[in-house]
Structures are given as C-alpha cells and as structure tokens.
Biopython code that builds the backbone (N, CA, C, O; Angstrom):
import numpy as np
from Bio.PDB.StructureBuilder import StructureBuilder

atoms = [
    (1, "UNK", "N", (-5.727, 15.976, 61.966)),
    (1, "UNK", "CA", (-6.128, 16.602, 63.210)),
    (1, "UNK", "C", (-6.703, 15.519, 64.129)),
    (1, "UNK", "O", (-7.545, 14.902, 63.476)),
    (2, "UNK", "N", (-6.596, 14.998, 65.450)),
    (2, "UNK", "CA", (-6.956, 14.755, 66.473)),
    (2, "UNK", "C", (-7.845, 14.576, 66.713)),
    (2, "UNK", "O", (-8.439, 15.359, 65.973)),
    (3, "UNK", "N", (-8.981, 13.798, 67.568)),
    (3, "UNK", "CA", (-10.131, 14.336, 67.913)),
    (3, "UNK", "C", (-9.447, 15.218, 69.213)),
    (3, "UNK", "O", (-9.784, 16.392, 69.057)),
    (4, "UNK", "N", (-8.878, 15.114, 70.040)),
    (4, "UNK", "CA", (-8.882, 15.935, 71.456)),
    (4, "UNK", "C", (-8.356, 17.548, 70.226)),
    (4, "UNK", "O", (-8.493, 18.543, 70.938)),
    (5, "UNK", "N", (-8.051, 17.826, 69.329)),
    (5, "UNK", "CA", (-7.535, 18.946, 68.595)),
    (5, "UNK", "C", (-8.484, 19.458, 68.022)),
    (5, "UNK", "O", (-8.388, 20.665, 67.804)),
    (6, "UNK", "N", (-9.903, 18.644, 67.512)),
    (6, "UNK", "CA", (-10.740, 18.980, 66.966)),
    (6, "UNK", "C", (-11.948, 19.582, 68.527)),
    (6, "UNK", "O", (-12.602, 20.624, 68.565)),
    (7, "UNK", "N", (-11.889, 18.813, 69.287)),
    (7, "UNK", "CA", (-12.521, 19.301, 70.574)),
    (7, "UNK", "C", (-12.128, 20.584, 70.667)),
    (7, "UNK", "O", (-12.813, 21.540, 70.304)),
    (8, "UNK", "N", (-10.573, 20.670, 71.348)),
    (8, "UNK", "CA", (-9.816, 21.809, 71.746)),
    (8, "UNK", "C", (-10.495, 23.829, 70.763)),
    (8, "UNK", "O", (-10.778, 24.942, 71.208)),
    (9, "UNK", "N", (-10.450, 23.316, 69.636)),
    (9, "UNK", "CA", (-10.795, 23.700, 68.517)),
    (9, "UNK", "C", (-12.144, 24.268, 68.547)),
    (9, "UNK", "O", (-12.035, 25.462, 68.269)),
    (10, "UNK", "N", (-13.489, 23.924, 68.778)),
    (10, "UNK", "CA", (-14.911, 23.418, 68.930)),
    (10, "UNK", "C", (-14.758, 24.961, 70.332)),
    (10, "UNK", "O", (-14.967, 26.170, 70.232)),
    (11, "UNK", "N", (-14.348, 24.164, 71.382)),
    (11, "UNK", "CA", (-14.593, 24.941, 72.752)),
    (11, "UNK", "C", (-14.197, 26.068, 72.696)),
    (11, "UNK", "O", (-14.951, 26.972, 73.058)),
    (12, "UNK", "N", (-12.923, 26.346, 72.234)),
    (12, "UNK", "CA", (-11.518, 27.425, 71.792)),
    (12, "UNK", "C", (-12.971, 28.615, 71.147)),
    (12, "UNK", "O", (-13.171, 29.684, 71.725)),
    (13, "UNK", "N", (-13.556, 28.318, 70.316)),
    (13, "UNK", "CA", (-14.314, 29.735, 69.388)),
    (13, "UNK", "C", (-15.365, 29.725, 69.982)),
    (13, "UNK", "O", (-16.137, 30.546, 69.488)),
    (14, "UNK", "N", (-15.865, 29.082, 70.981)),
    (14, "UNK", "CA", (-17.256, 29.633, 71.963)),
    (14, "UNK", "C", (-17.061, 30.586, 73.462)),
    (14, "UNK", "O", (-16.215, 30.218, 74.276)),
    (15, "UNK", "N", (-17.866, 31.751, 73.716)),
    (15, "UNK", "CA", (-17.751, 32.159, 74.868)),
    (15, "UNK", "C", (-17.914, 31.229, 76.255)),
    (15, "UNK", "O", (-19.068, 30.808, 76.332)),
    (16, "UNK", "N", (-17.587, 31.062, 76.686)),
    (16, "UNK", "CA", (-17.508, 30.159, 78.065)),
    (16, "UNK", "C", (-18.143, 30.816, 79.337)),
    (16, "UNK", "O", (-18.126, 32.047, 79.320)),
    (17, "UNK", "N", (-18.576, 30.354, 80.190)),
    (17, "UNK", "CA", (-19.224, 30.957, 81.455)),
    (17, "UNK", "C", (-18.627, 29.550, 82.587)),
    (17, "UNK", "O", (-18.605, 28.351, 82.312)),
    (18, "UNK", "N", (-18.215, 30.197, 83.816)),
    (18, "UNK", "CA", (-17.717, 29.127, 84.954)),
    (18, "UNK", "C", (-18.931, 29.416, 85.288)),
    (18, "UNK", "O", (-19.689, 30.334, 84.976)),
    (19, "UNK", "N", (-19.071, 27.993, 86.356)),
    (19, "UNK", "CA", (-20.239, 27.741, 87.217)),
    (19, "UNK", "C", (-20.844, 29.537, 88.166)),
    (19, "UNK", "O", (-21.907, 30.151, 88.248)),
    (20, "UNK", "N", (-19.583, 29.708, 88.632)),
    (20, "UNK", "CA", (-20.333, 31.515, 89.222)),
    (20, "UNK", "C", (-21.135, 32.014, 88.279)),
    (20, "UNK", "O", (-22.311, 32.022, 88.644)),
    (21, "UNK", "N", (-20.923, 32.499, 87.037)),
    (21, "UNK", "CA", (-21.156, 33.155, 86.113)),
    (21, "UNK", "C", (-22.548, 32.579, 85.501)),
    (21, "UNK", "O", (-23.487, 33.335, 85.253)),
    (22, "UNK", "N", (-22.591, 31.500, 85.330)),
    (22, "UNK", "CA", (-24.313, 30.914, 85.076)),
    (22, "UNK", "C", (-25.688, 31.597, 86.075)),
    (22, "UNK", "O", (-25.832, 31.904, 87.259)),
    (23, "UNK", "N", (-26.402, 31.614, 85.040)),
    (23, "UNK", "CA", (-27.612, 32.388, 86.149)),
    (23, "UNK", "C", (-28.190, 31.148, 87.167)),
    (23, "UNK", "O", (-28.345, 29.944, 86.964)),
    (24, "UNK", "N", (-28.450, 32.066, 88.431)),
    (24, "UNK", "CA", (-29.098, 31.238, 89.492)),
    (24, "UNK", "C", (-30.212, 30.518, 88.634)),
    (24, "UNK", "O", (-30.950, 30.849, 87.706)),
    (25, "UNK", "N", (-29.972, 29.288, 89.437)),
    (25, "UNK", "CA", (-30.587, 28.495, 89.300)),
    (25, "UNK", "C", (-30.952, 27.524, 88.018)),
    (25, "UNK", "O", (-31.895, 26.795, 87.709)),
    (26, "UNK", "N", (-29.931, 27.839, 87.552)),
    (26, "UNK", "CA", (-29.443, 26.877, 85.984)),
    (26, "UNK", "C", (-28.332, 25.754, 86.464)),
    (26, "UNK", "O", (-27.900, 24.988, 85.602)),
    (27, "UNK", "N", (-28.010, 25.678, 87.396)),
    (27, "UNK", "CA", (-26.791, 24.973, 87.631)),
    (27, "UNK", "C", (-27.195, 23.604, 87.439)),
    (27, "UNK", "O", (-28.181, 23.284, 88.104)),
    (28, "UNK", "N", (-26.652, 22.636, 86.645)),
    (28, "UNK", "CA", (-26.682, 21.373, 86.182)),
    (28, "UNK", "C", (-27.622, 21.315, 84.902)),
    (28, "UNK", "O", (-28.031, 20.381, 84.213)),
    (29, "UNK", "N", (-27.792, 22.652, 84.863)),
    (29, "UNK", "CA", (-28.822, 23.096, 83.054)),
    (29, "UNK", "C", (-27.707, 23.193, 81.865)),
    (29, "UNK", "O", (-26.673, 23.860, 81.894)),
    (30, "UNK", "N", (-28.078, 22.539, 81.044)),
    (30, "UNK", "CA", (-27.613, 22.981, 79.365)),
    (30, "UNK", "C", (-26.182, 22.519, 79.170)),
    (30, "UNK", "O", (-25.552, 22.008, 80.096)),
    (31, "UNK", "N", (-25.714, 22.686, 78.062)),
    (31, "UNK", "CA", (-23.899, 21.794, 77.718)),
    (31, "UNK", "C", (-23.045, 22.268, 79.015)),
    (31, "UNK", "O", (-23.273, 23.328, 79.598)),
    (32, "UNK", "N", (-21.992, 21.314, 79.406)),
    (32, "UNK", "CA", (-21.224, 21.823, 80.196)),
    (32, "UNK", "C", (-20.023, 21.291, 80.035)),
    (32, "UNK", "O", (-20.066, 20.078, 80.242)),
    (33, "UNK", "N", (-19.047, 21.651, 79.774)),
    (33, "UNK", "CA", (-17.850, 20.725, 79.320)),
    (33, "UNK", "C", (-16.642, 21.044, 79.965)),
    (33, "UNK", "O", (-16.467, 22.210, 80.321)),
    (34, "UNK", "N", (-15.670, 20.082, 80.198)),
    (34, "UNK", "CA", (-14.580, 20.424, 81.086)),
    (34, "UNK", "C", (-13.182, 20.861, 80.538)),
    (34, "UNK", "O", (-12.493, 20.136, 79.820)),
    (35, "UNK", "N", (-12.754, 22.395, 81.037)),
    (35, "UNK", "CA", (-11.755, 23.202, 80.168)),
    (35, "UNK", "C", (-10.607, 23.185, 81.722)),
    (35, "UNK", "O", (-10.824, 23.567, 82.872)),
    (36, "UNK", "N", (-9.537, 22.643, 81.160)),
    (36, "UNK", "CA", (-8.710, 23.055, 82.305)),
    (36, "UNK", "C", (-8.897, 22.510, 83.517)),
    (36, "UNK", "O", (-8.148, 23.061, 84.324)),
    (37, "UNK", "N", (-9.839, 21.325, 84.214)),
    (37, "UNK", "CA", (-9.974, 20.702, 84.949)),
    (37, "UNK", "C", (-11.426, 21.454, 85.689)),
    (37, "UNK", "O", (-11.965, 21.004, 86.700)),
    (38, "UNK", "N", (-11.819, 22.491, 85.050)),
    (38, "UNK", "CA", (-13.026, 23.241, 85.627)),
    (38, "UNK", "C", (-14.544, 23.464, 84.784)),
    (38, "UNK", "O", (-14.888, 24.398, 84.059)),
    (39, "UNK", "N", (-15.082, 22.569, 85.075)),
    (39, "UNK", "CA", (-16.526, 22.959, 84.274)),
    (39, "UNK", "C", (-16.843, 24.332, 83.817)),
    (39, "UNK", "O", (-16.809, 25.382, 84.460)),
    (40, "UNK", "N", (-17.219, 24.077, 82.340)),
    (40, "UNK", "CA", (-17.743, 25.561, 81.316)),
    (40, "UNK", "C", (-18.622, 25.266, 80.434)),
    (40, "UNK", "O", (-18.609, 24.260, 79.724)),
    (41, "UNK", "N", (-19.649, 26.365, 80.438)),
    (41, "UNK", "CA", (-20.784, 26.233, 79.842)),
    (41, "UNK", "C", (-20.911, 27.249, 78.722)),
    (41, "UNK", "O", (-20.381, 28.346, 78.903)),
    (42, "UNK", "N", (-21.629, 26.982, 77.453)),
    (42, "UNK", "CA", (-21.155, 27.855, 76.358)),
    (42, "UNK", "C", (-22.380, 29.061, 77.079)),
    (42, "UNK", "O", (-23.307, 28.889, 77.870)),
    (43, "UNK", "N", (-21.906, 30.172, 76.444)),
    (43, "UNK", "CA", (-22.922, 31.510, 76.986)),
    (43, "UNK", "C", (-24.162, 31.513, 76.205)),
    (43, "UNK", "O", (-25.154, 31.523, 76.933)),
    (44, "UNK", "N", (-24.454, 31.507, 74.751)),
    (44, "UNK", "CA", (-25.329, 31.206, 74.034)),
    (44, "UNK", "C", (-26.523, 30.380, 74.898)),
    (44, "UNK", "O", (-27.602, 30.971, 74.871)),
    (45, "UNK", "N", (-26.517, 29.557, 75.393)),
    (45, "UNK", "CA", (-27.564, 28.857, 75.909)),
    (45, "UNK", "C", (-28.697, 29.441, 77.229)),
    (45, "UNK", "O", (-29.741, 28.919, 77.620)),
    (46, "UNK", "N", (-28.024, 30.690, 77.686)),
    (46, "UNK", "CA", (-28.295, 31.229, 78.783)),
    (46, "UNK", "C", (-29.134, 32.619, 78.384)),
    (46, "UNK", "O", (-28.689, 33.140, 77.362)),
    (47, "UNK", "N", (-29.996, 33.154, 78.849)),
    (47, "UNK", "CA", (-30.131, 34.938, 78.891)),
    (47, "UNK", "C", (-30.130, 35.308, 80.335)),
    (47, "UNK", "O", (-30.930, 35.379, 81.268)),
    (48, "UNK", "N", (-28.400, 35.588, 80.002)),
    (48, "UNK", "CA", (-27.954, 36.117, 81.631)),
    (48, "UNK", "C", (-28.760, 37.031, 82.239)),
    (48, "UNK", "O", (-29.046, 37.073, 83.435)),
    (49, "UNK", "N", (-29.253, 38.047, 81.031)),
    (49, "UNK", "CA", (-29.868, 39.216, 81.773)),
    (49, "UNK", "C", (-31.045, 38.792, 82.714)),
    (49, "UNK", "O", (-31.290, 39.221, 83.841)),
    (50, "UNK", "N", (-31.889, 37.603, 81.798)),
    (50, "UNK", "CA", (-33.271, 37.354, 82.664)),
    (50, "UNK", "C", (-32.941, 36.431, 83.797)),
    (50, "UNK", "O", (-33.758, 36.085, 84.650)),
    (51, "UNK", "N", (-31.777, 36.084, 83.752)),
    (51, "UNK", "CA", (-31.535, 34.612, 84.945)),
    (51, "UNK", "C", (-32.181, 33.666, 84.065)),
    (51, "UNK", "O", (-33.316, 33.473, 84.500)),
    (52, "UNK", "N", (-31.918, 32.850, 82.805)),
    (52, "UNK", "CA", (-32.758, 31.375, 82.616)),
    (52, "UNK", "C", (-31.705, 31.267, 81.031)),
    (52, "UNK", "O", (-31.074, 31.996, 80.267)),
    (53, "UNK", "N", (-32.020, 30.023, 81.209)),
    (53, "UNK", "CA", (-31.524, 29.006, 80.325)),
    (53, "UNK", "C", (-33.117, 29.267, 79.442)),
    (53, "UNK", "O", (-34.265, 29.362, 79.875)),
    (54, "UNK", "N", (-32.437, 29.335, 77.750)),
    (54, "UNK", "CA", (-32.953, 29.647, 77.084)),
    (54, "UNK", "C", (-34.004, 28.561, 76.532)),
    (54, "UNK", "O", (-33.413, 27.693, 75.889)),
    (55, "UNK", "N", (-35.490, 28.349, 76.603)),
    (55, "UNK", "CA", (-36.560, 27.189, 76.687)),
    (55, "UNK", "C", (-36.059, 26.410, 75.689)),
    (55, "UNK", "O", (-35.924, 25.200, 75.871)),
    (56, "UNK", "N", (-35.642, 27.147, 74.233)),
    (56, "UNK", "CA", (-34.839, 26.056, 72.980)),
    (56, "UNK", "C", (-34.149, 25.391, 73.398)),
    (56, "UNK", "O", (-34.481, 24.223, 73.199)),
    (57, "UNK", "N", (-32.953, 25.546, 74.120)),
    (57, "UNK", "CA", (-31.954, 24.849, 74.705)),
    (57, "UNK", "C", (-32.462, 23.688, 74.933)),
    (57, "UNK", "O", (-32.417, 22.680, 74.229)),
    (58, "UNK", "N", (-33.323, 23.983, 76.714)),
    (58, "UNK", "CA", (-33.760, 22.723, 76.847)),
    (58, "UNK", "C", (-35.062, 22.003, 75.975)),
    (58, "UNK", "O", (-35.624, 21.019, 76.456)),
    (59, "UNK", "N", (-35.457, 22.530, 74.758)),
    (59, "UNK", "CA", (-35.622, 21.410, 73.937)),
    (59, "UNK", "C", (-35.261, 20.872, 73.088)),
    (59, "UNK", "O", (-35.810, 20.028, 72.379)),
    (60, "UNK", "N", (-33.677, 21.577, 73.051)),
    (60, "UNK", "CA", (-32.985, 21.068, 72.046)),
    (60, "UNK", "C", (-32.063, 19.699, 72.901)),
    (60, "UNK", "O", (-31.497, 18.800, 72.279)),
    (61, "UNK", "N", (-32.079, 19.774, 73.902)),
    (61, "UNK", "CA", (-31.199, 19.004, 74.579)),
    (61, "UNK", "C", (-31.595, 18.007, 75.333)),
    (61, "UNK", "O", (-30.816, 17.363, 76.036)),
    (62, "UNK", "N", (-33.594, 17.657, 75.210)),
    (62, "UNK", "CA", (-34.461, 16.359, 75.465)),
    (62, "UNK", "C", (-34.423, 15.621, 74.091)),
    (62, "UNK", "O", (-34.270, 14.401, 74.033)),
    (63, "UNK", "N", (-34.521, 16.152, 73.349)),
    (63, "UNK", "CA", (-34.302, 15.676, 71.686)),
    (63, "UNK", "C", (-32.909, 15.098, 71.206)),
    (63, "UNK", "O", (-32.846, 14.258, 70.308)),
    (64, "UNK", "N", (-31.688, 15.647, 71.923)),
    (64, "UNK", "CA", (-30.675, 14.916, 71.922)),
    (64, "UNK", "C", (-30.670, 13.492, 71.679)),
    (64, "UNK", "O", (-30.899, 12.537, 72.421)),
    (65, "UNK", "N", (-30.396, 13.568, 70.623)),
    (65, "UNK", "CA", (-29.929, 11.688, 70.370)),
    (65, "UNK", "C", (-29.197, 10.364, 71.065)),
    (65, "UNK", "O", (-28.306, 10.169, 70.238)),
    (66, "UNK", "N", (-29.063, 9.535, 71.883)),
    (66, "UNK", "CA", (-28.040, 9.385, 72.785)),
    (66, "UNK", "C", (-26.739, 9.214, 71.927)),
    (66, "UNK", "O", (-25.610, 9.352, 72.401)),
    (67, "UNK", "N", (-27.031, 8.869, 70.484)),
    (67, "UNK", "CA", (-25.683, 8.791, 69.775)),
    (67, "UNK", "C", (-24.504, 9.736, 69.410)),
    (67, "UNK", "O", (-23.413, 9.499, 68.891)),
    (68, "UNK", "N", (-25.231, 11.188, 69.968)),
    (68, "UNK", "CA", (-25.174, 12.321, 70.024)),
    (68, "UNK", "C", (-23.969, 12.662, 70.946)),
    (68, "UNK", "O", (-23.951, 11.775, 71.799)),
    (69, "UNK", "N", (-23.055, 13.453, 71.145)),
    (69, "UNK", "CA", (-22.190, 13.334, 72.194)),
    (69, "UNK", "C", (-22.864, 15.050, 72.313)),
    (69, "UNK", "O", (-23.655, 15.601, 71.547)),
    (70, "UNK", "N", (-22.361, 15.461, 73.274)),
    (70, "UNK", "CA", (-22.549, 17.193, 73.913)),
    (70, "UNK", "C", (-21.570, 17.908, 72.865)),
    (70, "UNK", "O", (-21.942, 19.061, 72.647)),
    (71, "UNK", "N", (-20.528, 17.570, 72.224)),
    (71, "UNK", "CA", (-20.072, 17.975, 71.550)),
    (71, "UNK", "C", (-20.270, 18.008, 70.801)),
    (71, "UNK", "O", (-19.982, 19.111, 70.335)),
    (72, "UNK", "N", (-20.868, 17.128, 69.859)),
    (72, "UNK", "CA", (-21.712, 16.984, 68.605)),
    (72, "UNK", "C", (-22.270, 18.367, 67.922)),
    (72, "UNK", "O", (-22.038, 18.979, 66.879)),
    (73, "UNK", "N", (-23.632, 18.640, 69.728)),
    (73, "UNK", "CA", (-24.416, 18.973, 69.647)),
    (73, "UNK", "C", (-23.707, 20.471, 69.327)),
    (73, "UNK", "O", (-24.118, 21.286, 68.501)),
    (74, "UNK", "N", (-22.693, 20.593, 70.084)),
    (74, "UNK", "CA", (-21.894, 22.273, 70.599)),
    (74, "UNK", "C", (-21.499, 22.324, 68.737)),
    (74, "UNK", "O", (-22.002, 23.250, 68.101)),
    (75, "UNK", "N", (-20.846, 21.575, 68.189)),
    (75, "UNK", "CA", (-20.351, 21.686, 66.985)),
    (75, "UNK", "C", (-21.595, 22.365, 66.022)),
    (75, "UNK", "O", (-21.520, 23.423, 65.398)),
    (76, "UNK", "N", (-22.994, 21.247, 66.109)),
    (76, "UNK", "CA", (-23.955, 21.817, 65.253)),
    (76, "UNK", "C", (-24.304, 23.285, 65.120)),
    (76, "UNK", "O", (-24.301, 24.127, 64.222)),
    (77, "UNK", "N", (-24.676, 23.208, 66.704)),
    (77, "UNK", "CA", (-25.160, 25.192, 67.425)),
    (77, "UNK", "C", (-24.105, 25.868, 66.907)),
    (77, "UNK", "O", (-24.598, 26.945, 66.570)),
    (78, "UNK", "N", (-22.861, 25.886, 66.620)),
    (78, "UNK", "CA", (-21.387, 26.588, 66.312)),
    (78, "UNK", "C", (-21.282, 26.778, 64.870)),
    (78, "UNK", "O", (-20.819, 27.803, 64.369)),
    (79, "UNK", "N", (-21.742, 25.721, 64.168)),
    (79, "UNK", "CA", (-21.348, 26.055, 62.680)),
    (79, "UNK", "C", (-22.561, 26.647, 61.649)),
    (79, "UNK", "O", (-23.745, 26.338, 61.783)),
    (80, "UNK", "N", (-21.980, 27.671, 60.463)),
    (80, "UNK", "CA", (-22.884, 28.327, 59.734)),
    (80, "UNK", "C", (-24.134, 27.303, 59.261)),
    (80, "UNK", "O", (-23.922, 26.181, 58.800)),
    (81, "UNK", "N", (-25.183, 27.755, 59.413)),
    (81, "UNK", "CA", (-26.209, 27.091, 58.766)),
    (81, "UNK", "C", (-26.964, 27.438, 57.947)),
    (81, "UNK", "O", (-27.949, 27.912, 58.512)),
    (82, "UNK", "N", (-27.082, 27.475, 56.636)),
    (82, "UNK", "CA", (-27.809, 27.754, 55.422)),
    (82, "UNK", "C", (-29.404, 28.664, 56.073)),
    (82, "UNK", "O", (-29.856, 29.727, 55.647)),
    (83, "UNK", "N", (-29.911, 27.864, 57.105)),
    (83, "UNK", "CA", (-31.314, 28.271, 57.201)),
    (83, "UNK", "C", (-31.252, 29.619, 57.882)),
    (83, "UNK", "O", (-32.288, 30.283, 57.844)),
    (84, "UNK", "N", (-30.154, 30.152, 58.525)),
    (84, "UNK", "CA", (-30.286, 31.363, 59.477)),
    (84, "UNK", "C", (-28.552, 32.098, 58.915)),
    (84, "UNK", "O", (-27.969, 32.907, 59.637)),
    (85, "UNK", "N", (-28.087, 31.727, 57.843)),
    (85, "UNK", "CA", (-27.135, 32.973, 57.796)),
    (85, "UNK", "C", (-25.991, 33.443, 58.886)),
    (85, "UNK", "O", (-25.310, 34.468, 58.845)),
    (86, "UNK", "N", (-25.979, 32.373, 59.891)),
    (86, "UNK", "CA", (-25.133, 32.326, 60.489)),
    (86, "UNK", "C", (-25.268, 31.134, 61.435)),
    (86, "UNK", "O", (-25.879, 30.124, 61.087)),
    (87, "UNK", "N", (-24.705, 31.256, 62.611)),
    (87, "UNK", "CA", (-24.565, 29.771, 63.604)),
    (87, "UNK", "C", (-26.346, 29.823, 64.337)),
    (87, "UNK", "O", (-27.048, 30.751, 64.736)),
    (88, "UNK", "N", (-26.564, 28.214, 64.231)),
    (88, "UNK", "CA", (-27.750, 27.964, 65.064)),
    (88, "UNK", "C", (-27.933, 29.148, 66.442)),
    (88, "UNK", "O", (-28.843, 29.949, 66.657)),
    (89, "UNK", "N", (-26.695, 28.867, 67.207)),
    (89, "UNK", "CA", (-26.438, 29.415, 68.241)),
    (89, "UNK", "C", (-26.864, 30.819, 68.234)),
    (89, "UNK", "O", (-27.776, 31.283, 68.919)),
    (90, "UNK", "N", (-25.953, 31.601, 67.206)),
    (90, "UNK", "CA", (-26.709, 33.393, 66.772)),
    (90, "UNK", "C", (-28.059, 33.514, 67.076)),
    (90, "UNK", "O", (-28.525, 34.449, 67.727)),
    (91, "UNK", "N", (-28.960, 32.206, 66.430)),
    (91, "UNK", "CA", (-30.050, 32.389, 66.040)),
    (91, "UNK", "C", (-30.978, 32.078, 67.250)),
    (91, "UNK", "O", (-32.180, 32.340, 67.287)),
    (92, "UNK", "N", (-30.310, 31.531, 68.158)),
    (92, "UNK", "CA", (-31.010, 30.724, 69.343)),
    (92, "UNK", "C", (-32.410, 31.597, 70.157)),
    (92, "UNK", "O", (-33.478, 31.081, 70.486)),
    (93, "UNK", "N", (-31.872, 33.462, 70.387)),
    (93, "UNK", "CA", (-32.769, 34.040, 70.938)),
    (93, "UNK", "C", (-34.044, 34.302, 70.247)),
    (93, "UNK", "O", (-35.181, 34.028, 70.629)),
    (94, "UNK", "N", (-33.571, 35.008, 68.925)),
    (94, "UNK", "CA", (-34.336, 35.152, 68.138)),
    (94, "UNK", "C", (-35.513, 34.371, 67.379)),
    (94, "UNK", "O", (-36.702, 34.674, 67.486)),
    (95, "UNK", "N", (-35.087, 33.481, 66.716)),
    (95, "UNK", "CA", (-35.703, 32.612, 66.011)),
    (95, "UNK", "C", (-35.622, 30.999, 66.562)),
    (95, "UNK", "O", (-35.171, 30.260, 65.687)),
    (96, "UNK", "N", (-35.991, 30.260, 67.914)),
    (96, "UNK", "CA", (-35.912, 29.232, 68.481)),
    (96, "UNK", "C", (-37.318, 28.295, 68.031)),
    (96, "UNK", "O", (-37.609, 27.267, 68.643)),
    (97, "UNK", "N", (-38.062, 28.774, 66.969)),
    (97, "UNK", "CA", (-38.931, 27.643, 66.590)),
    (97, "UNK", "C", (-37.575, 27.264, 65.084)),
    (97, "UNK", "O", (-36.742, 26.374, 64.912)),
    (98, "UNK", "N", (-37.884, 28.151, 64.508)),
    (98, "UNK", "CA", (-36.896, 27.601, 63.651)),
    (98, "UNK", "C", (-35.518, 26.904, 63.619)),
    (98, "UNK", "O", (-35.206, 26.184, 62.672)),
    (99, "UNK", "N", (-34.397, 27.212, 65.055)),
    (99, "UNK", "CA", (-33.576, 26.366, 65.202)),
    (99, "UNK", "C", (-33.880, 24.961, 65.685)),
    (99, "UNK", "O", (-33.234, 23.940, 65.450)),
    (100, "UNK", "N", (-34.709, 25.065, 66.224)),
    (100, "UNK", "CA", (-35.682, 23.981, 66.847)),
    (100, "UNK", "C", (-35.780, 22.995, 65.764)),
    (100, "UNK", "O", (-35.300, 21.889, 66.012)),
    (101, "UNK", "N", (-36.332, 23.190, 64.560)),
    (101, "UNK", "CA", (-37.209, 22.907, 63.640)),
    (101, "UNK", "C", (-36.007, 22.092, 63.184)),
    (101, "UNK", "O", (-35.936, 20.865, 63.262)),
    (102, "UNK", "N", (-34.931, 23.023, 62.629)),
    (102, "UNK", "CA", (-33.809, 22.790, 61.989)),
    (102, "UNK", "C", (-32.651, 21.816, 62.348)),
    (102, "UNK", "O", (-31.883, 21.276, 61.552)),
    (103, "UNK", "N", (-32.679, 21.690, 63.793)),
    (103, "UNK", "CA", (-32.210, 20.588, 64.325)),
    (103, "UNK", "C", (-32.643, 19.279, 64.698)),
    (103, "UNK", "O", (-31.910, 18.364, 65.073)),
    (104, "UNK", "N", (-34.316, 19.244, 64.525)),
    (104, "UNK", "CA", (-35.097, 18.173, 64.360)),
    (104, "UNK", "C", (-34.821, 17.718, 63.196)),
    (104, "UNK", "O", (-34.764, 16.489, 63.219)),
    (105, "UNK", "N", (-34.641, 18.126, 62.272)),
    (105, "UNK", "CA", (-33.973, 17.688, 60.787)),
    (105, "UNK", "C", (-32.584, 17.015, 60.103)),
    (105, "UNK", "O", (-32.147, 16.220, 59.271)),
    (106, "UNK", "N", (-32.255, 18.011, 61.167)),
    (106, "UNK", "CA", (-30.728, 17.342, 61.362)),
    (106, "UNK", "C", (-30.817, 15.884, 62.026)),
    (106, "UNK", "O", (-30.155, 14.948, 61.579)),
    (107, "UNK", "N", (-31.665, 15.757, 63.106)),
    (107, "UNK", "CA", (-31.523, 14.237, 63.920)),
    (107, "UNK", "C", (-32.057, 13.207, 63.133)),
    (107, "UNK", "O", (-31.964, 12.034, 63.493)),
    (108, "UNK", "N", (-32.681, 13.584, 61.953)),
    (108, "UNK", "CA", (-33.532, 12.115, 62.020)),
    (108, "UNK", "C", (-32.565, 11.251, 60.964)),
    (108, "UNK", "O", (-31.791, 11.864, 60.229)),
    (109, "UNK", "N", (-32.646, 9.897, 60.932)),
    (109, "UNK", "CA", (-32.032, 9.376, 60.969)),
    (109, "UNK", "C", (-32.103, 9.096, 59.364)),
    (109, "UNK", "O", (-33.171, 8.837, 58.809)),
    (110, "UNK", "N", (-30.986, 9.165, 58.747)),
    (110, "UNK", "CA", (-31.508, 9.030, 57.129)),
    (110, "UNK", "C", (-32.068, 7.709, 56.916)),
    (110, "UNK", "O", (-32.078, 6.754, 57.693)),
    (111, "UNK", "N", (-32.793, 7.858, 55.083)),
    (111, "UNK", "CA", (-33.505, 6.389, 55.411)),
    (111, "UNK", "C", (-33.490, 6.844, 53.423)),
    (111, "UNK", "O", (-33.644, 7.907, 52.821)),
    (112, "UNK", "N", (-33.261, 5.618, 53.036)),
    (112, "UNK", "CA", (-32.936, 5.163, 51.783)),
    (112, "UNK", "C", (-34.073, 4.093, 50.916)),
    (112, "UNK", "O", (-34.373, 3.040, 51.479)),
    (113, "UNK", "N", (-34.401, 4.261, 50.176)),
    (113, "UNK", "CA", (-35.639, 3.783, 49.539)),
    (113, "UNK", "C", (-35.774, 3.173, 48.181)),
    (113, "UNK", "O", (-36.879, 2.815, 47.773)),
]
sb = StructureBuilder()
sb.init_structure("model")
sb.init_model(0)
sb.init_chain("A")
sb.init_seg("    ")
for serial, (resi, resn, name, xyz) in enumerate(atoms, 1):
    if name == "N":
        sb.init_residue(resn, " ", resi, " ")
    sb.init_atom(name, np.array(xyz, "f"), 0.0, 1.0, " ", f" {name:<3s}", serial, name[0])
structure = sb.get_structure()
C-alpha cells in the first residue's frame, strides 16, 4: 500500500466538514486537510451544536510533536484504543482528560535503559 493510499484510506473513514460547515469562528482551528483540491476538517474535533472547537483538541494539537505530521495525529484519534474501547476521537467529548492523558503517552519519546 502507498502512503498517498494509506492517506486516502485515513481521510476516506472520517466525517469531514468544508470550511461553511465549521462553527463560526473556528476557522484556521484544529486538523484540516486537503480532499479534492478543497480544505476538510474531521467533525470529531468540533461541537457544532455549541459553535467551538473542542478545548482537548486544542490541547491535543499544542502538544503535537513537530515530528508529528496532522495525519499522524488524525490516524491516532481514528484508531481503537485499549484505554477507551473505541477511537480516541469517540472518546474526545466525553472523557478529554483521559484522551489527553493517553496521548501524552503516546508522544513521549521512548527511552531504553
């Protein structure tokens, strides 16, 4: 498989939101990746209902590693995780100290002794 197949793949099983569709005043907030020549942002990161980008998000995304690509990050939030029984992402509204927690764990950098 590809990386542009493994991308394709990654974006393909997340809900998407175009720039209209993001709540006011999030615009240039949280992952945004380019589908089709048009910027898209995964929905998970947002609570459309309240208008705001979800506070985990953006501390999941100052903590970002620079080695880290946005995709990386979209892959982690996307796949099952032992600690929550399903994707980080599921867990994002609910339980955001613990994805928090859980992705601080994920970053650090292994170290051998």
């Amino acid at each position: 498989m590809t990386v542009q197949e493994i991308r394709d793949r990654i974006l393909a099983s997340v809900a998407m939101l175009t720039e209209e569709e993001i709540p006011t005043g999030c615009q240039g907030q949280g992952l945004c990746f380019e589908i089709d020549g048009h910027p898209r942002y995964p929905r998970f990161q947002y609570n459309v209902e309240q208008g705001c980008m979800l506070p985990v998000m953006t501390d999941i995304l100052e903590l970002q590693p620079d080695d880290w690509s946005d995709l990386r990050v979209l892959e982690w939030l996307t796949r099952p995780h032992l600690d929550f029984g399903c994707a980080p992402c599921d867990a994002l509204a609910d339980l955001p100290r613990e994805v928090l927690a859980a992705f601080k764990r994920e970053i650090v950098p292994p170290t051998h002794g």
